[in-house]
C-alpha positions in Angstrom: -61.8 23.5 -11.3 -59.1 21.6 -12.3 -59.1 19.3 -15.2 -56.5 15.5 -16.4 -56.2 16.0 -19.7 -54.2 14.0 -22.6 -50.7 15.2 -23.7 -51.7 16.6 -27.4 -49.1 17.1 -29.7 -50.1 19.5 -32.9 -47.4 19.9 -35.0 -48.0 22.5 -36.9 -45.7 23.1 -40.1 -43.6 25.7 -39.9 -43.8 28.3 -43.2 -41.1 28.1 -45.6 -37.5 29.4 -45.1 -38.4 29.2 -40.5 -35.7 26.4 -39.9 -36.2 27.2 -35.5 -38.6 24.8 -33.3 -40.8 26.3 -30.3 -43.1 24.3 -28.2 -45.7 26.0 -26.4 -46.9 24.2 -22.5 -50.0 25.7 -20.8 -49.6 24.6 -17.7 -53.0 23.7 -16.0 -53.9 24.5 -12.5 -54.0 23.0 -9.1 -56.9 21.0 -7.7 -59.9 22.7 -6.6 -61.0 26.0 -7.0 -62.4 27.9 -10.1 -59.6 27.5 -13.5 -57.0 29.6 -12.5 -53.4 30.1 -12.6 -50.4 32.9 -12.6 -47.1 32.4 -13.6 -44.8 35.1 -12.0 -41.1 34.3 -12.6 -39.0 31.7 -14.5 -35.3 30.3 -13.1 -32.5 31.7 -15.1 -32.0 28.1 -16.3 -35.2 27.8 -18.0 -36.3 24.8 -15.8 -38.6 26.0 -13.1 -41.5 28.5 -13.2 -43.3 30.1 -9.9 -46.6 31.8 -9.3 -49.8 30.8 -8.1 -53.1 29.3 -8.6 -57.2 29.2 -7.1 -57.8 26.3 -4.6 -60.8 25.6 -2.3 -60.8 23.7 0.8 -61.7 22.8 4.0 -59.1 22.9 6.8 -61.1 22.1 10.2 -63.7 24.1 10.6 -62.7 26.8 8.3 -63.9 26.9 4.3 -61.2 28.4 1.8 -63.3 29.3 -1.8 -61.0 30.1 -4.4 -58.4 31.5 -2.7 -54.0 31.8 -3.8 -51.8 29.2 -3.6 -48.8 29.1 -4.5 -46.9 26.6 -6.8 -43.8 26.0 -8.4 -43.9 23.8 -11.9 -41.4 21.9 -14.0 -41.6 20.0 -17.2 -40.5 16.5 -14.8 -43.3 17.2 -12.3 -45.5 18.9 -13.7 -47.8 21.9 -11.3 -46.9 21.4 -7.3 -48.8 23.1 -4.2 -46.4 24.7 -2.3 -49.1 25.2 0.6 -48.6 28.2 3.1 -47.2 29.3 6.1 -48.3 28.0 9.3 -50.8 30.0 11.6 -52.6 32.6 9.8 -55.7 32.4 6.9 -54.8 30.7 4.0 -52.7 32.3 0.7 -49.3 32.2 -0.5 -47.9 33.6 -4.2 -44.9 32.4 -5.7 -43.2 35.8 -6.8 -39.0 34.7 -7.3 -37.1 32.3 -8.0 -33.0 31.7 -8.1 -31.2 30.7 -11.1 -31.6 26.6 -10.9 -35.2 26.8 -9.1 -34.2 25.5 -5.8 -34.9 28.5 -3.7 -38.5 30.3 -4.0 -39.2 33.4 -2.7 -42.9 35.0 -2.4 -45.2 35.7 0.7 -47.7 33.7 2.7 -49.4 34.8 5.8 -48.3 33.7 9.0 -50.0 34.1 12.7 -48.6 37.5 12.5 -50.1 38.5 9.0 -48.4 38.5 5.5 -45.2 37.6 5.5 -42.7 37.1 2.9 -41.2 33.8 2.5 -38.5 31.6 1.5 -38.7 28.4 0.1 -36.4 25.2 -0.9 -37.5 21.3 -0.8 -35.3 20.8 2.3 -36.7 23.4 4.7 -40.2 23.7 2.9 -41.8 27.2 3.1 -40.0 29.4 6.2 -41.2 32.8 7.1 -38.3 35.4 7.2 -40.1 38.2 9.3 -40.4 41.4 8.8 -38.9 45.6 9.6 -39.2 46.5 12.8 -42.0 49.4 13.9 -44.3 49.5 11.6 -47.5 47.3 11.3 -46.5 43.8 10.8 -45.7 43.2 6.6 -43.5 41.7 4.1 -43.8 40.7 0.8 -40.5 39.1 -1.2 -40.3 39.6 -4.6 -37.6 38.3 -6.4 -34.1 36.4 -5.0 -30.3 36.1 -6.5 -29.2 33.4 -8.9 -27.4 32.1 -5.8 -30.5 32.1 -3.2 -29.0 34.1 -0.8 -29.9 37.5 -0.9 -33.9 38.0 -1.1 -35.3 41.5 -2.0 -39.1 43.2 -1.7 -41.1 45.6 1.1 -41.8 45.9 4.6 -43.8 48.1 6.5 -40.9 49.6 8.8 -41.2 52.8 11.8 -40.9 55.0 8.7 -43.3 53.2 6.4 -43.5 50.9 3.4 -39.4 50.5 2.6 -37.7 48.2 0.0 -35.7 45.6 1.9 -33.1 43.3 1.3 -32.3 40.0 3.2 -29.8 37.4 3.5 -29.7 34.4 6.0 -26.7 36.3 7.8 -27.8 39.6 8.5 -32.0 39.3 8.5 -33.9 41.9 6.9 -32.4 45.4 6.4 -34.4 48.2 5.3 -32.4 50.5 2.3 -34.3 53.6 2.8 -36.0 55.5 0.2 -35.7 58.6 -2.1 -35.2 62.1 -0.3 -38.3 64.5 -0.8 -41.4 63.3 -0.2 -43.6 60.7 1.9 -41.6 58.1 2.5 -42.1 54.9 0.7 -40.3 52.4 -1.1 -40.4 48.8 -2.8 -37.6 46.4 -4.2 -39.0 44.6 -7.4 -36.2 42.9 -8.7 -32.3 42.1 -8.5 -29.4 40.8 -10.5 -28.7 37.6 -11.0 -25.2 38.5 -9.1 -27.1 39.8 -6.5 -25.2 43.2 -6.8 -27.9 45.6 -7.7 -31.8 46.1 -7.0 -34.1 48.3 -8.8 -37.2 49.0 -7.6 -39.8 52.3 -7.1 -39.6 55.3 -4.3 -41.2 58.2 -3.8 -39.4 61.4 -4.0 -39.3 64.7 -4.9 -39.6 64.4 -8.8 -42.6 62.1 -8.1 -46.0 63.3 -7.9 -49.3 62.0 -5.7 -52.1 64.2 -7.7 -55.1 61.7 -6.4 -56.3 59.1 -3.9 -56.2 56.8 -6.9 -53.3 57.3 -8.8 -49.5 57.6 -7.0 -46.5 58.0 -9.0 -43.3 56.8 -7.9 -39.5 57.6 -9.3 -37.7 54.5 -10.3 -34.4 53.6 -8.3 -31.3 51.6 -8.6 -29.7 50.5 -5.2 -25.9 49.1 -6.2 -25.3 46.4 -3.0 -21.8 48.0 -2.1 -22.9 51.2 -1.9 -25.8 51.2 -0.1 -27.4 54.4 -1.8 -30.4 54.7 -3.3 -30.3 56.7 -7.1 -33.1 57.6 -8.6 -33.0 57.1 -12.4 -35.6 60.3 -13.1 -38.4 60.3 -15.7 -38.5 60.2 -19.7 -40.8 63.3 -19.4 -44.0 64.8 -17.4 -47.0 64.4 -18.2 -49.9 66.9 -18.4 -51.2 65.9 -21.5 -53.4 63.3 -20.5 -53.3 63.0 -17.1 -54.7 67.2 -17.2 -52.5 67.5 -14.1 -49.0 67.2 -14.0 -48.1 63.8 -13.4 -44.7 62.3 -13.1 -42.9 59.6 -12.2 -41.2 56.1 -12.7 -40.8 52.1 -11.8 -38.2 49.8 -12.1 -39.2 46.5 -13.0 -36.7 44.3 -13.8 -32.4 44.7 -13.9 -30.4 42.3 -15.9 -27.8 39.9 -15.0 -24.6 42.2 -13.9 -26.6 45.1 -13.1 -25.6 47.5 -15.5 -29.4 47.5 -17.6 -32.9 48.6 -16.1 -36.3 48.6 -17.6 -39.3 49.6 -16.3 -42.1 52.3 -17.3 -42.1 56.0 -17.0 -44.7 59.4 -17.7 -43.2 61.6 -21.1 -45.1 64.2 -22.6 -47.9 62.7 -23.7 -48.8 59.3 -22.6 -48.6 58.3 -18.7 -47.1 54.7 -19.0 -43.8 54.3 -22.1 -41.8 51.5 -20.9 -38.3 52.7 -20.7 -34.5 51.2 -21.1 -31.7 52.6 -18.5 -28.1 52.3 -18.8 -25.4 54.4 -17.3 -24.0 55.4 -20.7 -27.3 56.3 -22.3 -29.2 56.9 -19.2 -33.3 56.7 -19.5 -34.5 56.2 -23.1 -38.0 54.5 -24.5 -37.8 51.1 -25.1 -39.8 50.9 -27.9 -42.3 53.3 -28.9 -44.3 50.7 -31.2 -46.3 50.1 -27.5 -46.2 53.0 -25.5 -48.5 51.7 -22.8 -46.1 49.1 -22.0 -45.3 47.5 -19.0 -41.5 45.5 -19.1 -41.4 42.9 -16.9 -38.1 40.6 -17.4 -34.9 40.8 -19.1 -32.6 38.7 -20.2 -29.2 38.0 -18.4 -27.5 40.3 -21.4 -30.5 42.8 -21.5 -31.1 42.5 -25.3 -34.2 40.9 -24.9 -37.0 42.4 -22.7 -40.8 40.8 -22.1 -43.5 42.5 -20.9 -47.1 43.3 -21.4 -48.6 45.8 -23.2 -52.5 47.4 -24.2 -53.7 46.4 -26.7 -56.4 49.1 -27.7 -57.2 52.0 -28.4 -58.4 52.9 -25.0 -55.9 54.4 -22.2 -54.9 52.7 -19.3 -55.4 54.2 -15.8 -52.6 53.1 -14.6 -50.3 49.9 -15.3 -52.4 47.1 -15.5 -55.7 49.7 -15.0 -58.9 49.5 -16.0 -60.0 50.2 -20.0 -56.8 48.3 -21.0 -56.7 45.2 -22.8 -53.3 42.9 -22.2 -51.6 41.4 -24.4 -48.1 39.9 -24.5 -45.1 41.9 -26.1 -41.1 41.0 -26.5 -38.6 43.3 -27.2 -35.3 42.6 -28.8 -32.3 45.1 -29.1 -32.0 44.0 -33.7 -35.8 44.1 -33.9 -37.8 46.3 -31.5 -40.9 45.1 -30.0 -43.9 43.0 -31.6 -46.6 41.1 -29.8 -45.3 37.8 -28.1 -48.2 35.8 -30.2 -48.0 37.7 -33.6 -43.9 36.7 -32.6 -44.5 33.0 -32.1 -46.6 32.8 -35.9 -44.0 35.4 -37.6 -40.8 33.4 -36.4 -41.6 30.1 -35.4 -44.8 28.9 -37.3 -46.5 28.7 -33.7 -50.2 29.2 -34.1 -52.1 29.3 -30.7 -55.7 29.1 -31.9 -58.3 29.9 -29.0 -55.5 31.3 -27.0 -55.3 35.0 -25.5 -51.5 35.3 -24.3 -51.9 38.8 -21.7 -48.4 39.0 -20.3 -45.0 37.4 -20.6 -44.0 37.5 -17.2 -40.6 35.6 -17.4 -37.7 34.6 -19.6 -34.7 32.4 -18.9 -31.4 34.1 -19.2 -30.7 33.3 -22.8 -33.7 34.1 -24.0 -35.1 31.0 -25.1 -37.7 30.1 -22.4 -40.3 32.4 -22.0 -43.1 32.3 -19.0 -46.4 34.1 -18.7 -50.2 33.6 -18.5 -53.2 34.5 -21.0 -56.7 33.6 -21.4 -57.1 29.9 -22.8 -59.2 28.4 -25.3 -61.8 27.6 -23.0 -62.1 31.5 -21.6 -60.4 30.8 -18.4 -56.8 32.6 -16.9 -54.0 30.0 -17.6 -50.4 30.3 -16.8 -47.9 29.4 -19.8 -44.5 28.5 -20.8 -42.6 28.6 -24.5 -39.6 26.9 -25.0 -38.0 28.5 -28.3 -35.5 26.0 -29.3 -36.9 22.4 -28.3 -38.1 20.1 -30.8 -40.6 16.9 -30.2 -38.7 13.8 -29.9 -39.3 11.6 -33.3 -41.3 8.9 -31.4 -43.6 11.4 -30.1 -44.6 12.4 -33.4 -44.4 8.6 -34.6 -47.5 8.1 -31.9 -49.4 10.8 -33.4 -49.1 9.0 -36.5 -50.3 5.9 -35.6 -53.3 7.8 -33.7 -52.4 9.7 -30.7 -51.0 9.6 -27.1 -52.3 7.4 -23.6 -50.0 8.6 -21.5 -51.7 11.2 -19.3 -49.4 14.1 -18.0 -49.7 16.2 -15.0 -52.9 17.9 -14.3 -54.2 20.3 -17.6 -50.8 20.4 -19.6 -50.9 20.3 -22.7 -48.3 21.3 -25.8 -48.3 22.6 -29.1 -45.3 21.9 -31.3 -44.4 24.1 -34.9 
């Protein structure tokens, strides 16, 4: 359910010798539904933040009960329903989004089934089809800083492929890694819309089970047009008591030239991993090795991600027995948990809050987008802005005893 609540400023003071400012937004939900909400991806800018969020309904004669929808949110306007395509039963996710948040990319379903999407307040939300010869699928994952070239999967005559697409030549499948069942997904590209990264199966990869499938980690420059897998840190034996290898690409930075993602080594079966062509694969950190990156910065010296946070191992990314928290990485101080980051640096104390995953971050670093588990137990997407400060009249208000103007629905902010 969603809930109007007050704007609440809490200034917290910041310890002694932290000179930096960071205001924390949770962002509320859409109308409807069971509390709940998912942000996916940020804008390069900082601005505009995508995912999705539980809605119920009735559209004719047909009941929707907590089902996804997706929205796009900004600090001017607060949470928006983006609705879904036309013609088929109700979801959409927000998954991409350019560089100034005017083009959304994601996937709805359509009369024909799920379909990926592409969004921009002109045109609204437009399916962009699918591959040809395989059961009818698409999913769109993340889009250029310019809009124009959209990456993700399609079921094709081959299978699942990673495919790119651009308003002048459709959707093009880019094949997969040689050696193996044939399957691919794009999960991210450059800003410059050079490069995307993404997961294939191939010969290095290994399928030991029904429930676990490991993939090898690719990196598909544009220009090219070749896939190149980007290998493992090690195999893994250890705990999987079967040799199990393999590799994802999550996220590429702004030219290309960095990768992160997770990879098997020797003994545990998920170590997120930094790729460069100089240095090749290496661990990103080995503070969290069951650590899934999922951003970068436009420079790749920051990296966000979420990581578990006990003593139990994970399945798989995101499996069961884990519990997520938030991490970031930076390339002069490692990795450290995202909320034990916010106190250290900033003075930022999140009391009640449970941040699980930092999902985004703006080119520069300074915005960061994810979701976590807020002080009243439900799933909440979030957004921390590291170098505003509260305008002096806002905190003049709290003086004199608080805020009546009512924001969009369920945001709140916290201010150190």
């Amino acid at each position: 359910m969603n809930r109007t609540c007050m704007l609440f400023l809490l200034p917290f003071l910041a310890p002694s010798g932290l000179a930096d400012a960071a205001l924390f937004y949770n962002l509320g939900d859409l109308a409807g539904g069971d509390f709940h909400s998912e942000a996916n991806a940020i804008s390069a800018d900082g601005s505009t933040v995508v995912g999705f969020s539980k809605v119920s309904f009735t559209e004719g004669l047909t009941s929707y009960n907590n089902v996804d929808q997706a929205f796009r949110w900004s600090l001017g306007t607060g949470m928006i329903a983006m609705g879904d395509l036309s013609g088929g039963t109700f979801t959409s996710r927000a998954n991409g989004v350019s560089g100034d948040g005017s083009v959304i990319v994601g996937n709805g379903n359509s009369a024909s089934g799920q379909e990926a999407f592409r969004w921009t307040a002109g045109s609204g939300m437009t399916g962009i089809g699918d591959l040809t010869g395989g059961a009818f699928f698409s999913q769109a994952n993340d889009v250029s800083a310019d809009g124009n070239r959209i990456v993700g999967a399609s079921e094709s005559g081959n299978g699942l492929e990673a495919f790119e697409y651009t308003g002048g030549s459709g959707m093009l499948g880019i094949g997969d890694l040689p050696g193996d069942t044939f399957r691919s997904t794009a999960t991210a590209i450059s800003d410059n819309g050079a490069v995307i990264v993404g997961r294939s199966d191939s010969a290095l990869s290994t399928t030991p089970s029904v429930d676990i499938s490991f993939d090898e980690a690719f990196r598909f420059p544009v220009v090219s047009g070749s896939l190149t897998g980007l290998g493992v840190l090690d195999t893994n034996d250890y705990f999987c008591g079967f040799d199990c290898t393999g590799s994802a690409a999550t996220a590429v930075s702004a030219d290309g030239s960095i990768v992160v993602g997770w990879s098997t080594d020797d003994v545990l079966p998920f170590l997120p991993f930094r790729w460069s062509a100089a240095d090749g694969m290496t661990p990103l950190t080995t503070l969290y090795p069951q650590a899934v990156p999922l951003d970068i910065t436009a420079d790749g010296s920051v990296v966000v991600g979420t990581y578990n946070n006990s003593e139990a191992y994970m399945i798989g990314p995101f499996g069961g027995g884990d519990v997520p928290s938030a991490f970031i990485w930076t390339e002069a101080d490692d990795a450290i948990d995202f909320q034990e980051y916010l106190l250290n640096e900033f003075g930022l104390d999140l009391p009640g809050w449970d941040l699980q995953a930092a999902t985004g971050v703006s080119a520069d670093g300074t915005v960061i987008t994810g979701y976590g588990i807020n002080p009243d137990g439900n799933r909440e997407a979030w957004v921390v802005d590291l170098t505003a400060v509260p305008e002096p009249g806002a905190l003049s208000l709290i003086a004199l005893g608080g805020l009546s103007t009512l924001l969009p629905r369920g945001r709140r902010f916290f201010s150190a």
